[in-house]
C-alpha positions in Angstrom: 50.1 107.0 -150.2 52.5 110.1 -150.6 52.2 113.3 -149.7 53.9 116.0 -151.6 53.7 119.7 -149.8 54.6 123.1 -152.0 56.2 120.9 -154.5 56.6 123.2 -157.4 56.5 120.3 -159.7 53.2 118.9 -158.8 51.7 121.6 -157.1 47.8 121.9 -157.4 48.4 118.4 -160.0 45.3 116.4 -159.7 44.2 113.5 -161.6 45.7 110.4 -163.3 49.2 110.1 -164.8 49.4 106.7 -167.3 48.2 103.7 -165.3 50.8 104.5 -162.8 49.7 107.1 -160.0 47.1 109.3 -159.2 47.0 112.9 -158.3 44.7 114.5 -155.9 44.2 117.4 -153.7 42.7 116.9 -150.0 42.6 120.4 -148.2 45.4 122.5 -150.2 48.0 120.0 -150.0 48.7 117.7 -153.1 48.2 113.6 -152.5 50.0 111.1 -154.4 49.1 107.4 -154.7 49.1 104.1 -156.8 46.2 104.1 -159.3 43.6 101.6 -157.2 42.6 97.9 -158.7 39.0 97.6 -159.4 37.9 93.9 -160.8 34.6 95.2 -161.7 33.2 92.3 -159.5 32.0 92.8 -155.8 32.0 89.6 -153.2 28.9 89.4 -150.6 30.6 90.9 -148.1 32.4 93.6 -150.0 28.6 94.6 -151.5 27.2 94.3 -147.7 29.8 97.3 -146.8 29.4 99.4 -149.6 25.6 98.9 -148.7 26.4 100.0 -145.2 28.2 103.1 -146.5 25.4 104.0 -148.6 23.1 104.3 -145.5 25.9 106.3 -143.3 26.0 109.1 -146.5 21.9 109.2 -146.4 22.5 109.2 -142.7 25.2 112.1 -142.8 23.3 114.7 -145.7 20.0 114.2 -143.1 22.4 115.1 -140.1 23.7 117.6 -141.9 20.0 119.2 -143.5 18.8 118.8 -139.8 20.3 122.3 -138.3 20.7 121.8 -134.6 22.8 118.6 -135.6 24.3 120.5 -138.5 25.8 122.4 -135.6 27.0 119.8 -133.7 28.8 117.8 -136.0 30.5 121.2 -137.1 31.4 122.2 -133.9 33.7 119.2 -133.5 35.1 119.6 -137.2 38.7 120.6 -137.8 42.0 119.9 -138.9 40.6 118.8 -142.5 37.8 116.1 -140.8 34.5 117.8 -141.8 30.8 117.8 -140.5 30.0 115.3 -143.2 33.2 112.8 -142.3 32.0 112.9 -138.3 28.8 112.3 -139.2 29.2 109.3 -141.3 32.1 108.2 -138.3 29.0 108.7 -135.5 26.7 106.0 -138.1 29.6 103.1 -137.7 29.9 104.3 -134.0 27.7 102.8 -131.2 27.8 104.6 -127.9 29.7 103.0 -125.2 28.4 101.7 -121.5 31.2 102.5 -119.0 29.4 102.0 -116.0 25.8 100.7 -114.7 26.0 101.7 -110.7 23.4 99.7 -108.6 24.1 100.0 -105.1 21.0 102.5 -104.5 18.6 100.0 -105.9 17.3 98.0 -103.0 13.7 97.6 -105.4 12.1 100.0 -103.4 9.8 102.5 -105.4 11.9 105.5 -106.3 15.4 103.8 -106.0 17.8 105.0 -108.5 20.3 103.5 -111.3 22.9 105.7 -112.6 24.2 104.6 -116.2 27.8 106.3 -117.1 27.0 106.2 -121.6 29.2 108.2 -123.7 29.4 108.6 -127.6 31.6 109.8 -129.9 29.1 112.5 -130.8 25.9 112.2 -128.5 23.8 109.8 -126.7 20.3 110.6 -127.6 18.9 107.9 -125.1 19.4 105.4 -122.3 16.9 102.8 -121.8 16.5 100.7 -118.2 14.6 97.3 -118.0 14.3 95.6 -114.8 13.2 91.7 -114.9 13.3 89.1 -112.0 15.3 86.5 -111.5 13.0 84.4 -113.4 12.9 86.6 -116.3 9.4 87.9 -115.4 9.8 92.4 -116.3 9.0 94.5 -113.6 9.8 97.6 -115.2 11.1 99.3 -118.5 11.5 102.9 -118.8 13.9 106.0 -119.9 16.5 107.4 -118.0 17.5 111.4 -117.4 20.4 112.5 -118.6 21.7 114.9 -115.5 22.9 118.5 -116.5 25.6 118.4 -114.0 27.2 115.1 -114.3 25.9 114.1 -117.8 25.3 110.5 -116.7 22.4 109.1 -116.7 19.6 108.4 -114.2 16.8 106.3 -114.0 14.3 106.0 -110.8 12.3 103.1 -110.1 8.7 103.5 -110.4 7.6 99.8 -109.2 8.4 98.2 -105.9 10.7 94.5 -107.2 10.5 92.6 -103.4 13.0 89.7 -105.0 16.0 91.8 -105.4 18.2 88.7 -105.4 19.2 87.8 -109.0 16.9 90.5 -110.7 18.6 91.4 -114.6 19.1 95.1 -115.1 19.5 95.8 -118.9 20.4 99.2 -120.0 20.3 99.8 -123.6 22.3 103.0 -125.2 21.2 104.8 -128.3 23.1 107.3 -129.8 21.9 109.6 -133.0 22.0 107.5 -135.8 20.4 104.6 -133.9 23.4 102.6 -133.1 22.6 100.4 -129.8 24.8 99.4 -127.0 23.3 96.4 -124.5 24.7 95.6 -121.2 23.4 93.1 -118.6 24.3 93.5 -114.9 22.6 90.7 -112.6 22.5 91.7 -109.0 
């Protein structure tokens, strides 16, 4: 697509010229392109995404009506990417598990498991399950998100005396509900 800047030609031009090219203006700059092909027919999968895209705009005008996240999407907005743009970026967006650090669990009561989660906007919870080696849960619970470090901490709360091939799953949710899954077997 072209991009014309302080063109005095087609300055502040916007709309359709023949069947040829289209004129539009994104953030006080003037944006040329090719007119685009629509068959009037959508495939499965094409219908599947604008389906998806329909929920991330209802996801993004709730964001956006909610103030506190109003606020945080805006905080990160610049350079012509708006509240509303992040927001429907953080719906096709799941949080990311960097690290799930184990070496303090020894399945003693109060052991800890430290989960390293980021997002591109937030993670709004980290969730721990600990299961045997024969698949049999010991545990499930939420972890802490620390002030200081911003990881996340979980602390045992039940006593797991076979250690030895027990399943720690740690589950990552960020705002819109997008969910991350990671296994570590010890």
């Amino acid at each position: 697509m072209a991009k014309s800047n302080k063109n005095v030609i087609v300055h502040g031009l916007s709309g359709k010229v023949g069947d040829l090219v289209v004129f539009r203006q994104r953030f006080g700059k003037t944006v040329v392109g090719k007119i685009p092909f629509n068959s009037g027919k959508l495939s499965d999968s094409q219908q599947a995404v604008r389906e998806k895209f329909l929920k991330a705009v209802a996801w993004a005008k709730s964001a956006l009506a909610d103030a506190d996240l109003k606020v945080l999407y805006s905080l990160r907005a610049n350079g012509g990417v708006t509240a509303f743009n992040l927001a429907i970026g953080d719906f096709f967006t799941a949080p990311e598990i960097t690290d799930v650090i184990t070496g303090s669990y020894t399945g003693t009561l109060g052991d800890k498991i430290e989960v390293l989660a980021t997002d591109d906007t937030k993670v709004a919870e980290v969730t721990i399950i600990i299961e045997t080696a024969d698949g049999t849960q010991v545990e499930q619970g939420l972890a802490t998100q620390q002030s200081d470090t911003g990881n996340w901490l979980y602390t045992a709360t039940l006593g797991n005396p076979l250690v030895a091939g027990t399943k720690i799953t740690v589950i990552a949710k960020d705002l819109p509900g997008n969910l991350r899954k990671v296994e570590k077997v010890m």
